[in-house]
N, C-alpha and C positions, 0 to 999 in steps of 0.2 A: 554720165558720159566720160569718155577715158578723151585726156588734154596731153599735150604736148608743152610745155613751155620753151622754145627756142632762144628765147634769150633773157640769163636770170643771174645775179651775179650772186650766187650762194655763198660765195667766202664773206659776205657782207651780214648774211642771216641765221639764226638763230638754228637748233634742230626740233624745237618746234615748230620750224615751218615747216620742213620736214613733213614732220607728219601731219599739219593741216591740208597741205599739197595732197599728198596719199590719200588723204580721206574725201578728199575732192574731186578725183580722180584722174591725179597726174601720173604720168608712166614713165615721162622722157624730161631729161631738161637739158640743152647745152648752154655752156659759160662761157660767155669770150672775155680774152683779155681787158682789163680795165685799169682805170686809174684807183689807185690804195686810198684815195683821201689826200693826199699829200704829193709832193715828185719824187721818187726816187733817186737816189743820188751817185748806184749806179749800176752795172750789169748783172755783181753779183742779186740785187736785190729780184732782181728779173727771174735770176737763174732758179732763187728758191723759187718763188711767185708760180714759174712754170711748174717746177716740182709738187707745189699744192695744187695746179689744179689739174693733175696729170697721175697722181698718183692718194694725195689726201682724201680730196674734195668725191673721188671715185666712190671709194672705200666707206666715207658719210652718209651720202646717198645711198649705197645698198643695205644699208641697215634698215633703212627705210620700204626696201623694195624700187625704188627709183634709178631708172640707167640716167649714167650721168656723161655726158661729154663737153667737150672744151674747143676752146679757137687760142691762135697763141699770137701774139705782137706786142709790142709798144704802143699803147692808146694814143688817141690824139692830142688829147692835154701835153702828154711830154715829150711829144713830137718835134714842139718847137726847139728840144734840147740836140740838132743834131748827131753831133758829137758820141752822144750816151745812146741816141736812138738805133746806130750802125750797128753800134758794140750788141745790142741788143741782139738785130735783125740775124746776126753773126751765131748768136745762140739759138736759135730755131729750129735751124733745120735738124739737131743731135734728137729734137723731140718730136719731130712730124710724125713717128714710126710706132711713138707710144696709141695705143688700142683705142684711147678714147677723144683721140685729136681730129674733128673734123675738117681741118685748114686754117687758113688766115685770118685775123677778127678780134677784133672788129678796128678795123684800121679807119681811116677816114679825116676829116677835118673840125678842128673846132671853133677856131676865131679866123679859118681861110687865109692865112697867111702863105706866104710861100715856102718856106720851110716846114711846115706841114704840107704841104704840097708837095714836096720832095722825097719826103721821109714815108706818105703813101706811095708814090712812085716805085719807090725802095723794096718795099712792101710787094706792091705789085708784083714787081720784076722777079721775086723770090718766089710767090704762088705760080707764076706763066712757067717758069725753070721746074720747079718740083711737082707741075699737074696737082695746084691745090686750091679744094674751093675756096672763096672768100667772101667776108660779112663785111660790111662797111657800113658807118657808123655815119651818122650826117650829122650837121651844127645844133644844138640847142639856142641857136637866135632868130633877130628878128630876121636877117639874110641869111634865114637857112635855104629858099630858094638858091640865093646865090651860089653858097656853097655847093647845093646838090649839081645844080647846073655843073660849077667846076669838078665834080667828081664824075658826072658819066662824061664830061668832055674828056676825061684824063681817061677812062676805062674806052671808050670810042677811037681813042687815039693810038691803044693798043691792041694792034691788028691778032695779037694770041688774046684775047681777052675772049672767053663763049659766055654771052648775057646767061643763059642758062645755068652757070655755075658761079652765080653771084647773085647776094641778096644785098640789095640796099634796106639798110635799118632804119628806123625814123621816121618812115615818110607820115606825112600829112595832109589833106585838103590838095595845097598848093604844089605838092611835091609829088604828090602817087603816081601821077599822069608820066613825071621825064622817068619812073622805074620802068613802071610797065608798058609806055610806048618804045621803049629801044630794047624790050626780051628778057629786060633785069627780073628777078624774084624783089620783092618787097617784102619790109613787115613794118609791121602798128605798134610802138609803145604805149603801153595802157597806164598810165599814171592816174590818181585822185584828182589830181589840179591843172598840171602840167602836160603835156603835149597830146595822147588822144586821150580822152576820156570812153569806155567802154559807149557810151549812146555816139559819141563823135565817130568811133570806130566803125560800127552798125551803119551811119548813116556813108559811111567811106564804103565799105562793101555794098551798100546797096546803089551807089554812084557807079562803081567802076566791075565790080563782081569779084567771086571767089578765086579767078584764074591770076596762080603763081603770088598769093596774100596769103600771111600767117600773121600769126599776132603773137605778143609778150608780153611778160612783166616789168621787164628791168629789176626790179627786186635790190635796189642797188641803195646807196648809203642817204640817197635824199627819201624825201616823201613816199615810199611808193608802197605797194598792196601786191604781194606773194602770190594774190590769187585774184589777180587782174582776170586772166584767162574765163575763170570760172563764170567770173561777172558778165563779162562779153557775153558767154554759154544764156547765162541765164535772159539779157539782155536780147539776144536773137531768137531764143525761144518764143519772151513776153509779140515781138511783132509777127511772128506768126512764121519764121523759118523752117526750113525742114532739118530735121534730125542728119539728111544725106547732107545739103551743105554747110551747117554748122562743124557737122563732124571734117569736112575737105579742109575749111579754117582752121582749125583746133588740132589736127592731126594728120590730118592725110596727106596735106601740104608741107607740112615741116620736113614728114619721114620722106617721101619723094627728094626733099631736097637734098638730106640727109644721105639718103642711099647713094647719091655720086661722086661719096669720101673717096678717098684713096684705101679708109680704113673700115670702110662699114661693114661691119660682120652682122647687125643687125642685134 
């Protein structure tokens, strides 16, 4: 079955993921903006960063056969750095227009402070001006509730904001319900250890159902498995799902979302 991975931090992995992904039956991946490992110290560092994944990370992926697209911001980690986050936001818009930029992403909150609060706002105020969609990223803590809460009060509060043209990332158990009671798209990170686990995820779809849920890997510098997705696949199979909603999950939910870029040629 052909997957989708919506969200996968490829500057973080190998090229043989690459091609374990292909032989898995990926077809699509987008990359949203992340933290390096480290804080960046300042805009120029951004400016390549966009440059890789706007132009390198493209060109990677097609070797492989896999379309690759991107989300472009200042993650929430270094959010907290005002200052260096403007300068950032300030470099954006010169790359909205590149071919494989799906919008904003993955903005969001990490330790809910108010200056991450801001500096999403910031964010915001850039996507509702440039008609761009956006990915928002939610807390890896124990008040990730909390967080999530402060993030659809801040998207609710802006009256340009269409739930429809926004995915909340992360969600969980405790968090699915505020995406998709107020119109947001969701998605499941699928980790080994850490936040859903592919049976965790299964049992979140069959809670709340297929409508406006996709799933991922993160694929990113901590613990994670390139081919989360796959496992979900195999996971909904083993309880007895059907190939039609499996594939809505895996695919047909992501492209949907996907098609109401400003850049989707398809």
């Amino acid at each position: 079955m052909n997957y989708i991975d919506p969200h996968i931090h490829m500057i973080s992995r190998t090229t043989d993921d690459y091609q374990r992904m292909v032989f898995a039956g990926c077809a699509a991946i987008s990359e949203p903006a992340f933290w390096a490992g480290f804080d960046r110290g300042t805009a120029g560092g951004f400016r390549d960063y966009f440059r890789h994944l706007t132009e390198v990370e493209p060109r990677r992926a097609a070797l492989y056969g896999i379309k690759h697209y991107c989300w472009l911001c200042i993650n929430a980690k270094e959010a907290e750095n005002v200052a260096l986050s403007r300068e950032v936001i300030k470099l954006i818009p010169e790359f909205l227009k590149m071919s494989n930029v799906l919008g904003i992403g993955e903005i969001g909150l990490n330790k809910n402070t108010a200056n991450e609060a801001t500096i999403f706002q910031e964010h915001l105020d850039l996507a509702m001006k440039t008609d761009e969609l956006v990915l928002i990223h939610t807390p890896h803590l124990e008040d990730k509730y909390k967080g999530t809460r402060m993030i659809v009060d801040m998207l609710r509060n802006d009256k340009r904001v269409k739930p429809h043209r926004v995915c909340i990332d992360h969600v969980e158990e405790h968090t699915v319900r505020l995406a998709l009671d107020h119109g947001f798209w969701c998605g499941m990170t699928l980790y080994p250890i850490t936040k859903c686990t592919p049976s965790r995820s299964a049992d979140i779809l069959e809670m709340v159902g297929p409508e406006r849920v996709m799933v991922n890997s993160a694929g990113d510098w901590g613990h994670s498995d390139p081919l989360a997705v796959p496992a979900l696949i195999q996971e909904m199979k083993r309880r007895g799902h059907s190939e039609d909603t499996i594939g809505r999950v895996v695919y047909r939910n992501p492209l949907e979302f996907w098609k109401q870029s400003n850049n989707w040629r398809g």
